[in-house]
Every structure is written in C-alpha cells, then in structure tokens.
N, C-alpha and C positions, 0 to 999 in steps of 0.2 A: 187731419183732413179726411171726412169720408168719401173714399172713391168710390163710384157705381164699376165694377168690375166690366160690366155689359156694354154700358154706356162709350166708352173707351176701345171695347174690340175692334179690331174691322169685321164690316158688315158680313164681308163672306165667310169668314170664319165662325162668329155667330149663328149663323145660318148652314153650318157645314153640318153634314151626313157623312160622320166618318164611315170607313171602312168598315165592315167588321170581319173579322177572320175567324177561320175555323175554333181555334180555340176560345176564343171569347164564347161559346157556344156550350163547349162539349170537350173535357179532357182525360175524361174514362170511356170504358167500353171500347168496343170493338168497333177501331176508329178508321172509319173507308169513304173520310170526309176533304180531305185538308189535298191531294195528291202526292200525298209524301212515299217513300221509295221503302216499300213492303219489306223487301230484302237485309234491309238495315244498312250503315255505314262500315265501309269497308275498314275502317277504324274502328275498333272494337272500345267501347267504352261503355260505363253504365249509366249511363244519362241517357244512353237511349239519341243519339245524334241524329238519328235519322224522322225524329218526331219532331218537329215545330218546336219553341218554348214558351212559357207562359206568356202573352201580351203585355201582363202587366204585372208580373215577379212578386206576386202579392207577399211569398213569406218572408223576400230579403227584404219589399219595403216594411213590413212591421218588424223587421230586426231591427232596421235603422231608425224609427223611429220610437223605438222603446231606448234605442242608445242617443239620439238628441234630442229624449223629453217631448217630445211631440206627438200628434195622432199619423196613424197611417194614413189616412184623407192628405194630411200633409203633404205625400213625399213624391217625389217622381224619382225617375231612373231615367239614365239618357247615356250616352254613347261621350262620353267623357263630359265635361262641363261645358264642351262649344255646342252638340247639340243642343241641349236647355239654351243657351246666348243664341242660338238661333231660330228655335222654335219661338222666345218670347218675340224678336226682333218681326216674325211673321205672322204674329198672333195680336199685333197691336200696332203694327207701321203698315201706313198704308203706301208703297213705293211711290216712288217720284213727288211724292206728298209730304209725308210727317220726318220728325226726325230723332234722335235719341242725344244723349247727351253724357259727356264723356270727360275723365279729368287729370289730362295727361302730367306726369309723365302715367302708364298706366297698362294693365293687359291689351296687346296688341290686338286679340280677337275682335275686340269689341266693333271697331273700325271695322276691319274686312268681314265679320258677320253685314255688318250694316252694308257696306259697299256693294254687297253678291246681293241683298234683298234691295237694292237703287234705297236705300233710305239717308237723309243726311246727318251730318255728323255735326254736333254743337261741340266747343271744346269752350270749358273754366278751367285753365292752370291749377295745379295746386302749387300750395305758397313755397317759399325758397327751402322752408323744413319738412317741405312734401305735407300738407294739411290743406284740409277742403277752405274754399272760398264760399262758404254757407250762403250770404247772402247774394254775391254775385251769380251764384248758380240759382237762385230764386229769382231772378232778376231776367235775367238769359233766359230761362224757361218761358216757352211760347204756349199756344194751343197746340202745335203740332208737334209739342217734344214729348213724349210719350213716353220714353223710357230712360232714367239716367242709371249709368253701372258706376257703380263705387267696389272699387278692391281693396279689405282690408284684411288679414296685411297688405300692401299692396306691391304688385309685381308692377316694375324692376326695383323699387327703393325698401323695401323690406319692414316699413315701419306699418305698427296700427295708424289705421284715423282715428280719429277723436269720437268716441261715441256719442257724446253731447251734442255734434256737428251732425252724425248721422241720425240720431234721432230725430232733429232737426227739420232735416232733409224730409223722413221718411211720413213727418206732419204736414208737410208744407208743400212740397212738390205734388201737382196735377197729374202724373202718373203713375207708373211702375217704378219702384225705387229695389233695383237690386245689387247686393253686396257680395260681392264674391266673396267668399272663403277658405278659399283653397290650400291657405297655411296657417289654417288659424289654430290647429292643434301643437303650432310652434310656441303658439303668443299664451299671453298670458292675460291677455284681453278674451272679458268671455264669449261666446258666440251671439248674435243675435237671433239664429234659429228660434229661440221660442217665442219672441216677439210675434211671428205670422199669425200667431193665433188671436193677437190685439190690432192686428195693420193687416187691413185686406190687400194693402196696394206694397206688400213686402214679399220678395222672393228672394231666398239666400241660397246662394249655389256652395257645393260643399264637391271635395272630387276624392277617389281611392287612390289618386296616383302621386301623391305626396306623404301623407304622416306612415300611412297604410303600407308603400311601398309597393303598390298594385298598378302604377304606371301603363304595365303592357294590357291590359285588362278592359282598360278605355272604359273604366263606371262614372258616369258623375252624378250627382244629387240636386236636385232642385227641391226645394220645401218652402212652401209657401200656403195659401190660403187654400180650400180645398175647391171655392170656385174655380181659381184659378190651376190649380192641378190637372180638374176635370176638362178646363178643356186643351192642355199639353198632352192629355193622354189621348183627348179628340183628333189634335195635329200631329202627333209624332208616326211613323213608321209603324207597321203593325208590330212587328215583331222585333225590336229596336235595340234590346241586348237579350246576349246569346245566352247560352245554357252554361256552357263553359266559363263566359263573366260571372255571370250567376252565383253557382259553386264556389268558384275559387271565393267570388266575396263572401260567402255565409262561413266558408272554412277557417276564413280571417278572424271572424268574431271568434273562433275558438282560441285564436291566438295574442288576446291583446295585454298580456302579459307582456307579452316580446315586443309591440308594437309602443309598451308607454315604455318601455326600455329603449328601444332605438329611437323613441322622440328626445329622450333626455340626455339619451349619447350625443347625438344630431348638435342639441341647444349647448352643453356641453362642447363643443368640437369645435361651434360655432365661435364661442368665448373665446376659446384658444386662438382659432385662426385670426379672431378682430383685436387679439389684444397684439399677435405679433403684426398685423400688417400695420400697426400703429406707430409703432418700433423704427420701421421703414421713410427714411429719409425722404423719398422719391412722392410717399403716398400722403396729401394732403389730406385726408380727412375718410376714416372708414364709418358712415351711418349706422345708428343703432339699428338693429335687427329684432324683428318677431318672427321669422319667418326662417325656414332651411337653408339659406343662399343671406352673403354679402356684397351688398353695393360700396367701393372704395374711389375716391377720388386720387387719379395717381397723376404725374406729370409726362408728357407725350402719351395719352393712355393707347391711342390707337397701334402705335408702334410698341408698347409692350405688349398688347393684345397680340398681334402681328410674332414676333419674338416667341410667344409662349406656346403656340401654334406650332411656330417650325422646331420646338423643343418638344410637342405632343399633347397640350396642356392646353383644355379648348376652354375657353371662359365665353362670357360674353360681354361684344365691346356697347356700350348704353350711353355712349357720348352727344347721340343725334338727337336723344329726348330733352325734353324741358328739362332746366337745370341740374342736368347731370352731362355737362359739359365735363370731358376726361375723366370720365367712370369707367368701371368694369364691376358686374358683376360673376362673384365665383359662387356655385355650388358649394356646400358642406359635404366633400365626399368620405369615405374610410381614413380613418387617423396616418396611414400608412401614405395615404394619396394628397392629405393635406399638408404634410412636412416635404412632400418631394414638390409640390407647386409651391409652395414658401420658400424652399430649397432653389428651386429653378430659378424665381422671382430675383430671388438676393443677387444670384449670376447675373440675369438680366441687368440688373440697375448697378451694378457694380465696377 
C-alpha cells in the first residue's frame, strides 16, 4: 500500500515552523550567538561542555547508518526509544480524535505515550504462542488508527514475530507501521531496517541500551523514510541528545569486537539459564527466547516473585498481561548472578 506521508500528518505539524537554533546556523568561528557561558564549564572536559551540541549528530547518524545498511536521510537520534514512540504518536494523532494500535501482551510505552498525547488505544491480542492476528488487526483498523507498534522481539514474551505477518501488516495497514527493535541483535531474525527504503509508511526503532550495553546514555534510533525523518527532526527538541551521549556512542563503534562478544555470551547464558529453569518442577513452561531476558511460566508466580525480592533478586512479575497468566520474566545477568537466582529459585520452591 502507498501512503501519502503528508496526507496522514496532522495539520499542524505539517504546517509547523520549527525552531531553529543557533547551531543549525553556524558551528565555527567566533561564536557570540547561541548565549552559552564564555567561561566554560566548571567540569573540565574536551567536548567543550559549555558549547551547545550539534542538533542533529550528523557524524554519529552516518555511523549508524553505514552500520544498518541504510542512508543517513534515514536515521534519527532521540533520547532513548520513547522519545521517537512519542514524537511519532504527535506527528500523526490528532488528540481526542485518532488512535494507534497495539498487540498486547507488549512494550508498555506504547499505551502511556498515547495516554499523555489524549490519543486512544486499539488493542488485537496476539495468539496463545504470542503471534500477530494479521488479519484481525486489518480488520480493527479504522480511519482514525494511524499508528500500529509491533515489537519484535517482543517485550515481555521474548519471541520474534513472524515476518511474513509483518510484512503483511506493513502492505496493508492505512498508516504508520512501526517495529520496535530493541533486541533484535539477540535474534537471529534479520532486522527490517532496510525495508524503509521500499515502505514509506515503515519506522523501525532500534535502542544503545540493550545489545550495546549503553543503557545509561538514553540513545535510541528511529530509521525510517527520509520524508518521515525530516519532519521528526522538525518536532523533536532543538538540541535533543547531548554531547556526552554522543561520544560515548561513536567510542562504542570502536568497540564492537566486545560488543558481538557479550551478545553471544548474553545468548549463550541465556541457554543455560532456560534449559535449567526447565529442570524445575514448580515452572511450567519457559518460552523460547530471541531476546536478553526470559519469560517462564511458574506456579503461584506472584508469591515467588514476592520470595525473590525479600531474598534481593528483583525479576519481574508479567502475570497481569494477556496470556502470561503466572509468568515472570528474568534478565540474563553475569554467569555469577544467574546461578545465585537459580540457586535462590531452587530454595524458594523447595
């Protein structure tokens, strides 16, 4: 399906006169533009802290997009993966009006992005193996659904979707079709980043705070069509990640030797911990896994949740979601920290 990108915006945004900041201007010379504090920052560093940073991080987006095969036009930067799930949610819902479309069980953002912009929420279950309802979600689609977020892998059940479903989706659905990706460097499913360059109406969010390890850093990645790029860079914040995010991620690309090490340690770990909680009497059923983190169905889960807690050992408890009635999902943490919660586990149910 061809979307008109335009056709779909809200009006005002369309019609918006971003901001423009100093540096979108002028980021040499003898710079007595911006009112930044002459003297420098009392924190000595060579970034130069006391200057503004680029608007639009032009040289980390062309890392990132020589590293997911894509053009710089591509790529955004955004202040983890919820500002992109926010900026889209206000760049195409019009409040109290339109609404997005969601397929629980599923990343909890999605909902409270939508909730804080008054937009409503459409939900299609996915099936009892956590897999899209392809055609029901074609079905449920209105005029006013505008955006559907599909997470693959998806967070809390850990499995791929079917790409067949999503591609699907990404023909047929009347708007924004975006795919979270935020563990996809677990999977072994490929990404759909270069797809954007074939589907105008595809946005895949990608985040530094999983494979990367860069958590505290708050970078996340949107890559999509460059229509739609250009006008994320119209809505976003002038200056929207810092200098200090910046760096640290370009210094990462120096490191991804270590980084496809610790993804295969991580998957590796991952094994280990899902073949022993299998082992385990108490746990009916641990779901495969693409992703950093295991979803296990256990018995009384909420009270072993509870138990593990007052032992130091915070998991989380995922029972209130669609068919993950007495789950718990654990983190893959250090090999060290996975045999003392397996350890602890065994006590508990013992």
């Amino acid at each position: 399906m061809e979307i008109d990108i335009q056709n779909i915006l809200r009006k005002n945004i369309r019609n918006l006169t971003p901001y423009r900041s100093a540096r979108d201007d002028y980021n040499e010379g003898l710079l007595l533009d911006a009112n930044e504090n002459s003297l420098g920052s009392p924190v000595r560093n060579p970034l130069n802290l006391h200057r503004y940073p680029s608007p639009t991080q032009d040289i980390l987006r062309k890392k990132i997009a020589h590293w997911r095969n894509v053009d710089y036009e591509n790529i955004f930067l955004g202040v983890g993966s919820d500002e992109p799930i926010d900026l889209l949610i206000r760049m195409f819902c019009e409040p109290g009006k339109d609404s997005i479309m969601i397929t629980p069980p599923t990343y909890g953002m999605y909902r409270v992005a939508a909730n804080i912009n008054d937009v409503k929420v459409k939900e299609v279950p996915l099936t009892s193996s956590f897999q899209l309802q392809a055609d029901k979600i074609e079905e449920a689609a209105g005029a006013d659904t505008k955006i559907l977020f599909l997470c693959s892998p998806n967070n809390p059940t850990a499995n791929d979707l079917k790409r067949v479903d999503m591609l699907k989706l990404i023909n047929s659905f009347p708007g924004i079709v975006v795919i979270d990706e935020a563990y996809i460097d677990f999977s072994r499913q490929e990404s759909t980043a270069e797809l954007v360059q074939q589907y105008s109406n595809l946005v895949v969010l990608q985040t530094f705070s999983k494979s990367f390890g860069l958590a505290g850093i708050r970078l996340g990645i949107a890559i999509a069509s460059p229509e739609v790029i250009q006008v994320m860079l119209k809505v976003k914040a002038p200056y929207n990640v810092n200098k200090l995010t910046a760096d640290t991620a370009l210094k990462a690309f120096d490191q991804m030797t270590l980084i496809k090490f610790n993804i295969e340690k991580i998957i590796e770990e991952r094994n280990y911990v899902a073949e022993q909680l299998s082992y385990a009497e108490s746990v009916e059923h641990v779901y495969p896994s693409n992703a950093n983190f295991l979803l296990f169905k256990i018995k009384d889960a909420l009270t072993v949740y509870q138990k593990l807690a007052q032992e130091g050992i915070i998991v989380r408890y995922r029972g209130n979601e669609p068919n993950c009635e007495n789950c718990l999902r654990v983190t893959i943490g250090l090999p060290d920290e996975n045999r003392h919660f397996l350890r602890t586990l065994k006590k508990i149910l013992s």
